[in-house]
VOGU-3710 file (C-alpha; in Angstrom, 3 decimals, decimal comma):
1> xxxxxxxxxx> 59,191/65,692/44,557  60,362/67,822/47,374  60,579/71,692/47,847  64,221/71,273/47,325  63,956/69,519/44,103  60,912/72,307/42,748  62,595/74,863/43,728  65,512/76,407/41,222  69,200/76,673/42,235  70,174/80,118/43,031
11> xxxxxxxxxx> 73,500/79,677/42,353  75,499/77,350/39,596  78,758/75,830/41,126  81,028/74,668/38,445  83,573/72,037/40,262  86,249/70,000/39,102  86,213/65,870/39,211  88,262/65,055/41,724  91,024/67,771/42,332  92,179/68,786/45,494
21> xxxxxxxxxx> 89,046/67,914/46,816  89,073/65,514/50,223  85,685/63,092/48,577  85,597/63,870/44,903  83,467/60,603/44,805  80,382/62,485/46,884  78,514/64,583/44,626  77,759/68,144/46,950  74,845/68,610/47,950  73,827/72,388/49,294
31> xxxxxxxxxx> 70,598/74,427/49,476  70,484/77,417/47,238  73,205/75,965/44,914  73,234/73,603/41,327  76,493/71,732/41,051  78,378/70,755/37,773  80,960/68,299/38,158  83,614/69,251/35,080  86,874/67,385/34,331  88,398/71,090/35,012
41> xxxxxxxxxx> 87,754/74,625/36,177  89,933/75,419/33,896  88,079/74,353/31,171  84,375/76,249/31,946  84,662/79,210/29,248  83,164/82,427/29,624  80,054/81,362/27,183  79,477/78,759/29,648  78,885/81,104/32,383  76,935/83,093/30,174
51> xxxxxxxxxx> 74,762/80,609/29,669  73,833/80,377/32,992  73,562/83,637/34,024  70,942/84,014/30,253  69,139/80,739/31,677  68,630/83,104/35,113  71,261/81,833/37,361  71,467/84,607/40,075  75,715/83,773/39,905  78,338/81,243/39,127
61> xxxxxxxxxx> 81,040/80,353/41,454  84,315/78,434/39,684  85,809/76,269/42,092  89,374/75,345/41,686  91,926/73,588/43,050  94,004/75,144/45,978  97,169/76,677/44,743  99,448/74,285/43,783  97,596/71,610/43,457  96,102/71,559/40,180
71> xxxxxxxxxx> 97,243/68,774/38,168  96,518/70,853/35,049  99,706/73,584/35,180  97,355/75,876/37,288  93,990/75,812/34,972  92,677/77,899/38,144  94,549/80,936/36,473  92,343/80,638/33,166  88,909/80,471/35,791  90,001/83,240/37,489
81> xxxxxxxxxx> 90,593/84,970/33,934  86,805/84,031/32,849  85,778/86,109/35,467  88,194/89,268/35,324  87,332/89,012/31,365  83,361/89,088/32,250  83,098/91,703/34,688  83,156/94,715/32,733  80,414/93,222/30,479  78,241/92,448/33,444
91> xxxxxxxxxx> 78,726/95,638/34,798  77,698/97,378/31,766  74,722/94,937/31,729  73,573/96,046/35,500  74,045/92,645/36,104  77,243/93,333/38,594  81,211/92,163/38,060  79,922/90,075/41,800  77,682/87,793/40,219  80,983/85,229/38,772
101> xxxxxxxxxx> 83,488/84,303/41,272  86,710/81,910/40,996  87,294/80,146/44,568  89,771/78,072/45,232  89,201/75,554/47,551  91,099/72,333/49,014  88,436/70,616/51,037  84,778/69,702/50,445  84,533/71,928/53,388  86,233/74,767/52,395
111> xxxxxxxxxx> 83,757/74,369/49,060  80,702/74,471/51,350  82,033/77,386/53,217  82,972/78,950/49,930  79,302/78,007/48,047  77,830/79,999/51,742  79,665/82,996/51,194  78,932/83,395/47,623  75,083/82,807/47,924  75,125/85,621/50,595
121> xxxxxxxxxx> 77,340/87,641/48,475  74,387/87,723/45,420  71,432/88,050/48,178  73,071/91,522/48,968  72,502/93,769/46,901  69,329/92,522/45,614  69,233/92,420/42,100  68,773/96,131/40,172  66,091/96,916/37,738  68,705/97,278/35,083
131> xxxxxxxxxx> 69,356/93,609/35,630  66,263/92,501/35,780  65,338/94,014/32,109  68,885/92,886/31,064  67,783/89,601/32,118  64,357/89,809/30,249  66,269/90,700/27,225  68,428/88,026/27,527  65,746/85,323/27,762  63,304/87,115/25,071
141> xxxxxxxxxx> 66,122/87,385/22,371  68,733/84,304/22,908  67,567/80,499/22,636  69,187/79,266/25,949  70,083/76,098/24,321  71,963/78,218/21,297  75,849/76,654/21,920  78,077/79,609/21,498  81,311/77,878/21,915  84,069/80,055/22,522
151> xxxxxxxxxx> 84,170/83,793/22,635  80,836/83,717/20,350  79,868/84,041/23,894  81,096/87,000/24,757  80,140/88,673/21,391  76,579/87,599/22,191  77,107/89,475/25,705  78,722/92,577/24,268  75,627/92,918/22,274  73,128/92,586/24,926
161> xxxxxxxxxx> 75,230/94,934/26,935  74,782/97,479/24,512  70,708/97,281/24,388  71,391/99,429/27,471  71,504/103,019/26,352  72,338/104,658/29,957  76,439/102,946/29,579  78,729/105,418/30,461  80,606/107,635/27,626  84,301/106,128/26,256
171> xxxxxxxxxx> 86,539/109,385/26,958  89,584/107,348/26,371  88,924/107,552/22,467  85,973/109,752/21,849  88,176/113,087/22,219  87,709/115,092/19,955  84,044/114,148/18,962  81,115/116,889/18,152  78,039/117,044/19,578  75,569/117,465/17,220
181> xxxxxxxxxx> 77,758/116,679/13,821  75,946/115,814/10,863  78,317/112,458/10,804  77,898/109,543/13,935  80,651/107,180/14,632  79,241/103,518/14,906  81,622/101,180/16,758  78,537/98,944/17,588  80,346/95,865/20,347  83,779/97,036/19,701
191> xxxxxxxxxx> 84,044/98,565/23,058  83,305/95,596/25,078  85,377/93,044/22,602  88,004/95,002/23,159  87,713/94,900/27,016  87,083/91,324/27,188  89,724/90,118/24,252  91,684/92,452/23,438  94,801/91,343/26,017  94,572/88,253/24,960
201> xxxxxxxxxx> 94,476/88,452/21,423  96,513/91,150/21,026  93,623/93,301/19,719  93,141/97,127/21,963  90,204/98,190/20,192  90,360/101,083/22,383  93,310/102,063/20,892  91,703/101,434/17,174  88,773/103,486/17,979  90,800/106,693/19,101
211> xxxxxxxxxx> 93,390/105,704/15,790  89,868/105,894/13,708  89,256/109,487/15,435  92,921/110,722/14,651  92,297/109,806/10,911  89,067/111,451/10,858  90,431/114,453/12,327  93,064/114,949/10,204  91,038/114,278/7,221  88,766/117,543/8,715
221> xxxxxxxxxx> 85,557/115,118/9,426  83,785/116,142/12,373  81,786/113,121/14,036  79,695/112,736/16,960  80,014/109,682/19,174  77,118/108,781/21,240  77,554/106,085/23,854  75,571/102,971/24,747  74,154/102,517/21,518  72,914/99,471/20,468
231> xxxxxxxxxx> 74,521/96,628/17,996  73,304/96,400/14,915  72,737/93,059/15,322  75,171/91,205/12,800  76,246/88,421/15,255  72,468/87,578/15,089  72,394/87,135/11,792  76,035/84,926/11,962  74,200/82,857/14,321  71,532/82,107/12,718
241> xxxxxxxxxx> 69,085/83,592/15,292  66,744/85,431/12,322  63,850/86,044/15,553  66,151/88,215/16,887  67,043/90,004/13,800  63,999/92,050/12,987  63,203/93,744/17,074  66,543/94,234/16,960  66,597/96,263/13,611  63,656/98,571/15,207
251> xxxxxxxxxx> 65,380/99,014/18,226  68,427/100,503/16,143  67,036/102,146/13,826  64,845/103,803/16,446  68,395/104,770/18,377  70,256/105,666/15,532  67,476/108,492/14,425  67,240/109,728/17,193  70,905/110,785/17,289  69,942/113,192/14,863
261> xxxxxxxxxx> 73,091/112,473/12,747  72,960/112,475/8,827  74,790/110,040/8,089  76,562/106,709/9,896  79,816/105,712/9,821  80,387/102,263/10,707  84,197/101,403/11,788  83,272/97,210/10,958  82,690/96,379/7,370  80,179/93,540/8,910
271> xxxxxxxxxx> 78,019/96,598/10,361  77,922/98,883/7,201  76,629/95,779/4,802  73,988/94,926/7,678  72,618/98,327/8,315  72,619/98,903/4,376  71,837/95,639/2,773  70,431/93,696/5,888  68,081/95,978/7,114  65,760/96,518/4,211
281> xxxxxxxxxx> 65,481/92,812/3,522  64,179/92,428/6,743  61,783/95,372/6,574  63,346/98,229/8,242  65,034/101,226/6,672  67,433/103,915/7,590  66,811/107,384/6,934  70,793/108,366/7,557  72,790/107,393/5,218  75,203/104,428/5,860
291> xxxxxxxxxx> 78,831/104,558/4,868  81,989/102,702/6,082  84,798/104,538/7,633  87,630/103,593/5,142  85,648/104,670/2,035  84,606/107,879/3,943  88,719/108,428/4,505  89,353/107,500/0,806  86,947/110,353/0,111  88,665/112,919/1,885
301> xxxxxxxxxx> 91,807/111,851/0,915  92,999/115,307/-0,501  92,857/116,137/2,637  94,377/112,783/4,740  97,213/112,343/2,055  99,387/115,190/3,266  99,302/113,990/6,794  101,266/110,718/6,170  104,606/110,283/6,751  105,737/107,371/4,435
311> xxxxxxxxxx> 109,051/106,754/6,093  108,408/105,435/9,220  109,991/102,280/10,508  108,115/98,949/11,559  106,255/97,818/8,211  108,076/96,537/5,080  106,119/96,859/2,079  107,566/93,774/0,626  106,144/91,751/3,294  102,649/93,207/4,361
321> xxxxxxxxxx> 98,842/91,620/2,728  96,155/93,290/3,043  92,773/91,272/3,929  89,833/92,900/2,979  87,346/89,815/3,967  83,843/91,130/3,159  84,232/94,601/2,685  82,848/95,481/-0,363  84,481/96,423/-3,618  84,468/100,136/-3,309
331> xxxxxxxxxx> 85,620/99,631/0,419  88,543/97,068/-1,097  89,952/99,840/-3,861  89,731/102,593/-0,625  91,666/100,170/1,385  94,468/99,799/-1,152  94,124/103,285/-2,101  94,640/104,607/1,766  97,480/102,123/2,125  99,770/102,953/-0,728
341> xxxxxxxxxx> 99,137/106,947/-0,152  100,168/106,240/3,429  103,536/104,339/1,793  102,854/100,954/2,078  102,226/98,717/-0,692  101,306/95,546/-0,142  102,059/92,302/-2,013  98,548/90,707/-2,480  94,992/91,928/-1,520  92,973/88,820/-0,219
351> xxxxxxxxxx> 90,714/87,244/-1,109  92,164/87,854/-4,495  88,804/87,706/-6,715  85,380/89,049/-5,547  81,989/87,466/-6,006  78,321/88,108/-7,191  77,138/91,639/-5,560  80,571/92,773/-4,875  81,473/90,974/-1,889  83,034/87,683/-1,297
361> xxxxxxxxxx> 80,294/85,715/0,676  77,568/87,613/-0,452  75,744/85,059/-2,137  78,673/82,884/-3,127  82,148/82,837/-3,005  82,717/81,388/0,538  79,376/79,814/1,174  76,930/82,850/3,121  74,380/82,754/0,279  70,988/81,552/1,519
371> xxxxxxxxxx> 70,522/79,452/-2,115  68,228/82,200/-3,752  70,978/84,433/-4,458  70,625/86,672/-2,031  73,541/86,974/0,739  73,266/86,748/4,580  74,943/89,170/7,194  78,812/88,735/6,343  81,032/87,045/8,063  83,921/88,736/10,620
381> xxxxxxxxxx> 86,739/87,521/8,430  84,893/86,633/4,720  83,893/82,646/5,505  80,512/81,525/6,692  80,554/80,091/10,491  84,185/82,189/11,263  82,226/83,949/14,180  81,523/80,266/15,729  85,052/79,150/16,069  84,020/75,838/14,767
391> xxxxxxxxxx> 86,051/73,257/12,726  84,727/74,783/9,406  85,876/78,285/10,852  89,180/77,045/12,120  90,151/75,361/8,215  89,434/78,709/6,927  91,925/80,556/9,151  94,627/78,126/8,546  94,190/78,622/4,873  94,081/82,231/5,090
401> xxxxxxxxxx> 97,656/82,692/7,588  99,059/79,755/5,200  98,261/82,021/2,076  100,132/84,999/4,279  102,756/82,846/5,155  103,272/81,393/1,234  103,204/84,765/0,150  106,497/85,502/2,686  104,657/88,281/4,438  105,113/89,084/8,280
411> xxxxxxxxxx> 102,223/91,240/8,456  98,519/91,126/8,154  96,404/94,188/7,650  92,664/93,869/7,851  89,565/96,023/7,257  87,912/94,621/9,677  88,685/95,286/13,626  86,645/91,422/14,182  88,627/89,756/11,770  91,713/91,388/13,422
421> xxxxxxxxxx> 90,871/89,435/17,036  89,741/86,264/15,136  93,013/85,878/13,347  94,790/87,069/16,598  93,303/84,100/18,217  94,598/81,673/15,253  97,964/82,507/15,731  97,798/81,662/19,472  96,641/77,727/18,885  99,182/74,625/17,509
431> xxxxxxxxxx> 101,732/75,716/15,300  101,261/79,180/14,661  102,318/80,107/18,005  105,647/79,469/16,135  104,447/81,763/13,412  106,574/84,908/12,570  102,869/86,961/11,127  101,932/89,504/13,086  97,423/91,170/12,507  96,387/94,488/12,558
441> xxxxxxxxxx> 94,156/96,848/11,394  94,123/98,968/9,138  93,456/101,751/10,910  96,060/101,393/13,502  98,330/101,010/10,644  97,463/104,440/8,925  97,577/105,973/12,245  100,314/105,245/12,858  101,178/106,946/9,835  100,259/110,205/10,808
451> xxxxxx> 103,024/112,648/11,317  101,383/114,327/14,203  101,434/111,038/15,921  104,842/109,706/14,811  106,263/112,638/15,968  107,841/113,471/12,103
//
């Protein structure tokens, strides 16, 4: 075998099968550089980049088609979204936005010129410390042959990102936090889903976090926020990764102690039932105490209530459902609760009947029991596998917009900010493009609310 052969490619070259390209029947050949031959550009998603970069790949280069030439209504648009959509994350990460390129290129030797540049292009800078350890992490934590088909990917990356804890601060929604306040704001990955799906699935979690701080706010709850913290590691457990879940645990319970705070408030309902259910049965406890952000609001709402202003235009109480997925069955009465002192009432809270331990899927009920009655980590949108995107996951979205749509409702409120993008990216495949329902959280909704914010 030859050095060639021994040595690793520095870069991965994703490529499409035939194209623009002048021989698509030569298979490239270039030092420094692994070449996949795909049927499209188009179709390399951002977990498969990902995957490369967690096998250590130094970068991937997508190369397209010229412009118009793709016989795939310009696929080279969605490759040049994978990497605009991974940038921040890699940034964040240390690895750098530079290390995933989309090139197009009409000639196998504009694709050799194009592989040269981008192979220079990751040998300066060398790679930082910060992405070296990012890298270690990666490796040490995730099974490089674990498939994370669609943006399960990107979840998994918006995790690692966070195991960073020098990220910069979130000013856009953290106004108004308190340094030092006996309560901490957990968003765990919101952040970076946000930045990475929120445009396309019609999800600004940036915009959800600072409606969460408004609410809090008004209800006279001072919070701290502390930036870069680390997830609490739910996605793991959705995964089925359990070697992950345990360092992980440490490492968060470790960070979130050291905050100092009293008590955590977790925005997800996925990251209260893992920090307070998840955590002991894998052998690590929390000295705060955990609550979720909607039953914290319920409990001040003496003081939230007056701050509504029912009569505000753009939700119809005869045509709004509220999904609660697994929040729990305090967290479901707060939800309703919140709603209907805010002036909406809606027609049906799903899923309409709870199962052992309060939850849904805890157990039973939609299938996250582990058999010995005790549940796993919760699902984003209250069915087993709905973080995978698989066929499984894809039934139980139907069945949930259908039961929306039976019901005649046009909107969609959930608990959960996950389930919110999930659903979001339902209603953007087959026929429920066509669909009139409209997602969004609850939060945004009693927000927007708020008579300081309406302008009432």
């Amino acid at each position: 075998m030859n050095e060639r052969a021994q040595r690793p490619p520095k870069v991965v070259v994703f490529h499409c099968d035939g194209g623009s390209l002048a021989t698509p029947a030569v298979e490239p050949v270039q030092d420094g550089a692994g070449f996949i031959r795909v049927p499209c550009v188009g179709r390399v998603s951002a977990g498969d980049v990902l995957r490369v970069l967690r096998a250590g790949g130094a970068g991937v280069l997508l190369a397209g088609c010229a412009p118009g030439s793709c016989r795939f209504h310009d696929a080279g648009s969605h490759a040049q979204d994978v990497a605009t959509d991974l940038a921040p994350v890699l940034e964040a990460m240390g690895v750098g936005a530079d290390r995933v390129r989309f090139a197009p290129v009409g000639s196998g030797a504009a694709l050799t010129e194009a592989v040269s540049a981008f192979i220079r292009q990751v040998d300066e800078p060398e790679v930082s410390p910060s992405s070296a350890r990012s890298a270690s992490r990666m490796s040490a934590l995730m099974d490089t042959r674990m498939p994370y088909p669609h943006h399960g990917a990107v979840q998994e990356a918006a995790l690692l990102s966070h195991l960073r804890h020098d990220n910069p601060p979130w000013p856009a929604w953290a106004q108004g936090a308190t340094a030092g306040a006996p309560n901490l704001l957990y968003v765990c990955d919101l952040p970076f889903l946000g930045g990475l799906l929120g445009r396309h699935f019609s999800v600004d979690t940036h915009a959800t976090l600072r409606s969460c701080m408004a609410l809090l706010q008004r209800a006279g709850v001072e919070v701290a926020v502390v930036p870069g913290l680390p997830c609490c590691g739910h996605d793991f457990g959705l995964a089925g990764i359990d070697r992950s879940r345990a360092p992980e645990a440490r490492l968060v319970r470790v960070a979130l102690e050291a905050t100092g705070a009293k008590r955590v408030v977790t925005v997800s309902p996925e990251c209260q039932w893992h920090l307070r259910e998840g955590y002991p049965d894998l052998g690590v406890a929390l000295e705060p105490e955990v609550v979720s952000l909607v039953d914290l609001l319920h409990e001040r709402r003496e003081a939230l209530t007056p701050a509504f202003s029912p009569d505000v235009e753009g939700i119809s109480n005869d045509h709004t459902v509220l999904y609660v997925g697994d929040a729990s069955a305090e967290s479901r009465a707060s939800a309703v609760a919140l709603l209907r002192a805010a002036g909406v009432d809606p027609v049906a809270v799903l899923p309409r009947e709870l199962g052992a331990g309060g939850a849904q899927s805890r157990g039973q009920g939609h299938g996250h029991g582990n058999g010995d009655g005790r549940g796993q980590a919760p699902g984003s949108a209250g069915v087993e596998g709905f973080v995978h995107c698989d066929g499984e996951s894809r039934l139980a979205q139907d069945r949930l917009l259908g039961e929306v749509e039976e019901l005649g409702a046009s909107t969609l409120i959930t608990v959960s900010v996950t389930a919110a993008i999930h659903l979001n990216c339902a209603l953007r495949r087959g026929g429920w493009r066509r669909s009139a329902v409209r997602v969004q959280t609850l939060f945004d909704t009693l927000a927007g609310r708020l008579a300081s914010v309406t302008g009432s």
